[in-house]
DSSP file (Angstrom, degrees, kcal/mol; ACC not computed):
  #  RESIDUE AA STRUCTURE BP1 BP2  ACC     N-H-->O    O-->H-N    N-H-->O    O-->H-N    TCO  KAPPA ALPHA  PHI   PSI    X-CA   Y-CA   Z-CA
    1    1 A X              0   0    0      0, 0.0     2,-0.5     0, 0.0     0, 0.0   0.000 360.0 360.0 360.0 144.4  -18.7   -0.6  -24.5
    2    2 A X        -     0   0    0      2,-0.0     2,-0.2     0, 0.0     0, 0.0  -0.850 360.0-132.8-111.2 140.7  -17.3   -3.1  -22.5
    3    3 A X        -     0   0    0     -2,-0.5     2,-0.3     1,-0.0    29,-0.0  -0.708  22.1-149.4 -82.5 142.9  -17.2   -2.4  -18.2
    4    4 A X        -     0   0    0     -2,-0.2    29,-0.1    29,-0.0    30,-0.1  -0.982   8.0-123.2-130.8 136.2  -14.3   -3.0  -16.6
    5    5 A X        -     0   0    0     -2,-0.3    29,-1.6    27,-0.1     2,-0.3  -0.046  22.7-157.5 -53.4 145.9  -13.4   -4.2  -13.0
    6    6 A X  E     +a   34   0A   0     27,-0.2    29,-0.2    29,-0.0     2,-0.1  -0.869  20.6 161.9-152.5 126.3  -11.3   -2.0  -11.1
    7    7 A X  E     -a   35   0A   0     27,-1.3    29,-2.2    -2,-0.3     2,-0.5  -0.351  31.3-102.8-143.3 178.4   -9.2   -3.4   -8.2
    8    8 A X  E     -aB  36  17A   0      9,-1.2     9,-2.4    27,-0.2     2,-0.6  -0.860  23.5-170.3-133.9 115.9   -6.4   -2.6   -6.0
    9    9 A X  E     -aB  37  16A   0     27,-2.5    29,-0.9    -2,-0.5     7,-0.2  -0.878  26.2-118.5-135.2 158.6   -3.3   -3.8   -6.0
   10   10 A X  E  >  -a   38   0A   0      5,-2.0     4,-1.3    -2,-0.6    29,-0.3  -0.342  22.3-148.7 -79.0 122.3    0.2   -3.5   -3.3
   11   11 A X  T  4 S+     0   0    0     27,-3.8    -1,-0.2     1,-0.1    28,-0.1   0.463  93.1  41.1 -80.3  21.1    3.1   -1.5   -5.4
   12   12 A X  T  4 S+     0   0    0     26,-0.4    -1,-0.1     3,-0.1    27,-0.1   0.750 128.3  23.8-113.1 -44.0    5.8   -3.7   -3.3
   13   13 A X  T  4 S-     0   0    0      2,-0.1    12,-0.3    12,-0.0    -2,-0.1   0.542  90.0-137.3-113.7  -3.9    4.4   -6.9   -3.1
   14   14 A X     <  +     0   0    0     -4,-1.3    -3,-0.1     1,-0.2     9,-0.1   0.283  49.4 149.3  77.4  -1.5    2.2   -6.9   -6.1
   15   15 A X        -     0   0    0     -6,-0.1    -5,-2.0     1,-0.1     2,-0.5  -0.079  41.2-128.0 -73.5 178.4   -0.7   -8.6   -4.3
   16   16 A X  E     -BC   9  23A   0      7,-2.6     7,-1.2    -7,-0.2     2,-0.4  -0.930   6.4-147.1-136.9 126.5   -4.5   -7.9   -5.3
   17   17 A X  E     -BC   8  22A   0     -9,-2.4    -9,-1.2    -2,-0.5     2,-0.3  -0.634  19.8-174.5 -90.3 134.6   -7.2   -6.8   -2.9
   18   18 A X  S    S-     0   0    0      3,-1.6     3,-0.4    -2,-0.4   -11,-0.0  -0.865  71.4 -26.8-129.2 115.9  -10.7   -8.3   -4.0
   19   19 A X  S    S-     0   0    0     -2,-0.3    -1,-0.1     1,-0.2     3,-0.1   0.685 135.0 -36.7  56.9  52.5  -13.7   -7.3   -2.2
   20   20 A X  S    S+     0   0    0      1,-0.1     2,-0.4     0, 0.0    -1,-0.2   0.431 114.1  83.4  77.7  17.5  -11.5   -6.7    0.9
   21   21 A X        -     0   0    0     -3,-0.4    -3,-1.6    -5,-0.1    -1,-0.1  -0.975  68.3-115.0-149.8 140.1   -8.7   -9.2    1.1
   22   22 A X  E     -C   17   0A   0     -2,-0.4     2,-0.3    -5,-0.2    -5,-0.2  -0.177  25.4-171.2 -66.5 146.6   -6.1   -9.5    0.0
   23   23 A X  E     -C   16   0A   0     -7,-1.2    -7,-2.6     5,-0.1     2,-0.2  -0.884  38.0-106.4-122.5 164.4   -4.0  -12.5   -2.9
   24   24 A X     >  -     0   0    0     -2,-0.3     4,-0.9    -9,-0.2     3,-0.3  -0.342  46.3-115.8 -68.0 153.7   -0.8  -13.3   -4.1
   25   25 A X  T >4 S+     0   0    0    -12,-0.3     3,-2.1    -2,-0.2    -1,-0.2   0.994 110.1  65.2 -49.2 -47.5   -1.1  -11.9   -7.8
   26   26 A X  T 34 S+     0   0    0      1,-0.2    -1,-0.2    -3,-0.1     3,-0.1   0.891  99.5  57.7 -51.3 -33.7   -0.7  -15.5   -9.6
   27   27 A X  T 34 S+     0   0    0     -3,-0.3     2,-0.4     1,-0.2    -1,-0.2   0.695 111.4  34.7 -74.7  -8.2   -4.0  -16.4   -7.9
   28   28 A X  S << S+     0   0    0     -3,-2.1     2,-0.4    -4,-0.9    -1,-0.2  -0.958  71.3 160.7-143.5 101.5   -6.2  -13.6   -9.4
   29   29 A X        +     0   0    0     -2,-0.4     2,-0.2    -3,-0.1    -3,-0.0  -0.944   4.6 154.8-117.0 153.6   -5.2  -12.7  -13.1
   30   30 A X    >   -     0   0    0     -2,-0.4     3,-1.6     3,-0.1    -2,-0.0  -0.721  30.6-151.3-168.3 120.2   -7.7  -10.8  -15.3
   31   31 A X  T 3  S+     0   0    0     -2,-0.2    -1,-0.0     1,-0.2    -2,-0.0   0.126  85.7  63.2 -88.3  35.6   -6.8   -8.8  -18.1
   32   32 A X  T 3  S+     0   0    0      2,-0.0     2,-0.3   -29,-0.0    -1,-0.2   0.309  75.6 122.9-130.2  22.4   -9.3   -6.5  -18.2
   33   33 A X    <   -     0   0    0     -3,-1.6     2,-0.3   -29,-0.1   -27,-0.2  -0.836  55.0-142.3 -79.5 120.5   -8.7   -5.1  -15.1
   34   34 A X  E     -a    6   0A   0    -29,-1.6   -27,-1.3    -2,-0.3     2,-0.5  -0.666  29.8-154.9 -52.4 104.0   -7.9   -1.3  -14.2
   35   35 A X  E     -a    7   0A   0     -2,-0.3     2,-0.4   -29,-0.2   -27,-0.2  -0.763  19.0-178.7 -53.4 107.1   -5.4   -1.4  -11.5
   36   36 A X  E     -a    8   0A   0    -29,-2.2   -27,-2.5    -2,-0.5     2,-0.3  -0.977  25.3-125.3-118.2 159.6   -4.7    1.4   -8.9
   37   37 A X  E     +a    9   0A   0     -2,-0.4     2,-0.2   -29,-0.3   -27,-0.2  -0.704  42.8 123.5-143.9 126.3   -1.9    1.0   -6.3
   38   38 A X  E     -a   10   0A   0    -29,-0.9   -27,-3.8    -2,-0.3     2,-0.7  -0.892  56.8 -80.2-157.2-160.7   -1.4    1.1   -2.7
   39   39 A X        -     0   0    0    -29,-0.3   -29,-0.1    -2,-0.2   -30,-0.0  -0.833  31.2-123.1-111.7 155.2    0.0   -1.2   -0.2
   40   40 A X     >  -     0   0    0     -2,-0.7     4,-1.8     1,-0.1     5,-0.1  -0.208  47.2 -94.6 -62.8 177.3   -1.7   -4.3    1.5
   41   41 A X  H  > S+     0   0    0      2,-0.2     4,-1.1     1,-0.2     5,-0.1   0.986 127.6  57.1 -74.8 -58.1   -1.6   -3.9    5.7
   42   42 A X  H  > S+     0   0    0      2,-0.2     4,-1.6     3,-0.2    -1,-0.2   0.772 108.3  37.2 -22.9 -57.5    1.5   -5.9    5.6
   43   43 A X  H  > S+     0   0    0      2,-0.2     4,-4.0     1,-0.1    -2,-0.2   0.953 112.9  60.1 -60.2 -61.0    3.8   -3.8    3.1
   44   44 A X  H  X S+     0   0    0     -4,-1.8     4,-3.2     1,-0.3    -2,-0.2   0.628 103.7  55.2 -24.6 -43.3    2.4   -0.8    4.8
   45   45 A X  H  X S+     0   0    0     -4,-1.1     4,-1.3     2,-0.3    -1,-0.3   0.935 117.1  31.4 -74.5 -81.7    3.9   -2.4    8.1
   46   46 A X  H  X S+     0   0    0     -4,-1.6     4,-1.1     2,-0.2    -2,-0.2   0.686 113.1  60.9 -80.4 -29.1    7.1   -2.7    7.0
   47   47 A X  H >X S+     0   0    0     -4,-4.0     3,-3.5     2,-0.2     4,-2.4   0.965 114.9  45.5 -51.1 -89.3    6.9    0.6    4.5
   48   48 A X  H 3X S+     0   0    0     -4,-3.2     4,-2.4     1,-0.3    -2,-0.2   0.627 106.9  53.4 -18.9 -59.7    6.2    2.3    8.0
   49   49 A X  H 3X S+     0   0    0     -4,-1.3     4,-1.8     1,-0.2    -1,-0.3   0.678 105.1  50.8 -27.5 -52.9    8.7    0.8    9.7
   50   50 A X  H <X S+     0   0    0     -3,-3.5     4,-2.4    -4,-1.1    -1,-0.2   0.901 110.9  53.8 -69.1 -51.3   11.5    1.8    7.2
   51   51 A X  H  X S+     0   0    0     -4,-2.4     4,-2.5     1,-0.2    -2,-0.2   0.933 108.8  50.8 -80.1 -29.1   10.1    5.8    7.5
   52   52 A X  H >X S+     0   0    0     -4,-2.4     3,-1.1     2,-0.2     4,-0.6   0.981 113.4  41.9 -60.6 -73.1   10.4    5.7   11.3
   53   53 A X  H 3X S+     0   0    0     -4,-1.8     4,-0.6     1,-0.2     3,-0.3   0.677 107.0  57.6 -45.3 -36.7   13.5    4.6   11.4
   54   54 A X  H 3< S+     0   0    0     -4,-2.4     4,-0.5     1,-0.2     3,-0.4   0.918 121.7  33.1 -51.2 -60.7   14.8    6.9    8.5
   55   55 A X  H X< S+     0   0    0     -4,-2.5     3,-1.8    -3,-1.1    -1,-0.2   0.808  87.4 105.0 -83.8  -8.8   13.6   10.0   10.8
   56   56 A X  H 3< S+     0   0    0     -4,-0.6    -1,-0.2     1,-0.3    -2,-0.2   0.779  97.7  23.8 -81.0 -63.2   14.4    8.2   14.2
   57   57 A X  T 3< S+     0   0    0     -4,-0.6    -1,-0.3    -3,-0.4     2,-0.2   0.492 101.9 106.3-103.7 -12.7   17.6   10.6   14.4
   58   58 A X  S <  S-     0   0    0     -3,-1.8    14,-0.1    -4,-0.5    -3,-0.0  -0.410  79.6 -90.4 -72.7 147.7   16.7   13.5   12.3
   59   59 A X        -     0   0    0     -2,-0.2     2,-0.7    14,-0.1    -1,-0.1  -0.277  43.0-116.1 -37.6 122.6   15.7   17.2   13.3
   60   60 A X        +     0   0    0      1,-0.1     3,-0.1    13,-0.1    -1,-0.1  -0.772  50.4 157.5 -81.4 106.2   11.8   17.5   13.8
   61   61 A X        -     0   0    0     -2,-0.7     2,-0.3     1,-0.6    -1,-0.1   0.588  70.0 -10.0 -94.6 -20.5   10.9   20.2   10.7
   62   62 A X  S    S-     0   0    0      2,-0.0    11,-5.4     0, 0.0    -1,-0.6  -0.977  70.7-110.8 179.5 162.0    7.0   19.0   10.5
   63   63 A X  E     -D   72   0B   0     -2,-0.3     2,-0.4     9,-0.2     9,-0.3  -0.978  21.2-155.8-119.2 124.7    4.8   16.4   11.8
   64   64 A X  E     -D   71   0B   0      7,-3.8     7,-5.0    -2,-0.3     2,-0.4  -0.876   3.1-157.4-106.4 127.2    3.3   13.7    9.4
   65   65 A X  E     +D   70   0B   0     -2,-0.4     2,-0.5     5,-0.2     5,-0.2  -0.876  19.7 176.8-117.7 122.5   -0.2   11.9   10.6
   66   66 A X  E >   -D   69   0B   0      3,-1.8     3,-3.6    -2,-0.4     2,-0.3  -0.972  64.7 -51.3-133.1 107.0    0.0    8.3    8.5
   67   67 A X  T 3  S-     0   0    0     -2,-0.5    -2,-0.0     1,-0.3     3,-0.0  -0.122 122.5 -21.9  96.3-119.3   -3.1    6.3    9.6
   68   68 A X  T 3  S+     0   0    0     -2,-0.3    -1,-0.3    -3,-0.0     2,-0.3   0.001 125.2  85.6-143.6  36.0   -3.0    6.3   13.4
   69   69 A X  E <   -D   66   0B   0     -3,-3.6    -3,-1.8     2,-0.0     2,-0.5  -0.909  58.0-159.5-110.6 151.4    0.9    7.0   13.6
   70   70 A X  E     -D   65   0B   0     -2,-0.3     2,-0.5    -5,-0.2    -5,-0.2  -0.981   7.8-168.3-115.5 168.8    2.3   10.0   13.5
   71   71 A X  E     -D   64   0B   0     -7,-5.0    -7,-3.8    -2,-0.5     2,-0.3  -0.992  25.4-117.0-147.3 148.9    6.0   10.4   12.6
   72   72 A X  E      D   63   0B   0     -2,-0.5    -9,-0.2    -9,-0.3   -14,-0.1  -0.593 360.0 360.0 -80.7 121.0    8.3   13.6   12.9
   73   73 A X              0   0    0    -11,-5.4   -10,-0.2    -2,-0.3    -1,-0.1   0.369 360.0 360.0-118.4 360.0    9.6   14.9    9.4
């Protein structure tokens, strides 16, 4: 049975964290890697960014704790 690496990779920007920092995908290919998905600190940034604004003007129903933000949902 063969072990296989398993590694982390951004679902926006596609990059791939290896032992804690992050690359663009072309520099680190291996196909016999398990993938799971989040974003790098960058997406994350701008992901954030996007959901504040999106509630900026809405009615507070419930309070969402992201991190060390919170934002009004």
């Amino acid at each position: 049975m063969k072990t296989q690496l398993m590694t982390t990779k951004c679902c926006k920007c596609r990059s791939i964290r290896v032992n804690g920092n992050w690359f663009p995908e072309p520099t680190f290919l291996a196909w016999d890697v398990i993938y799971t998905h989040t974003y790098c600190p960058e997406c994350f940034e701008q992901e954030m960014a996007m959901v504040e604004k999106y509630f900026q003007d809405k009615p507070v129903n419930a309070i969402v704790c992201s991190g060390n933000r919170i934002i009004a949902a």
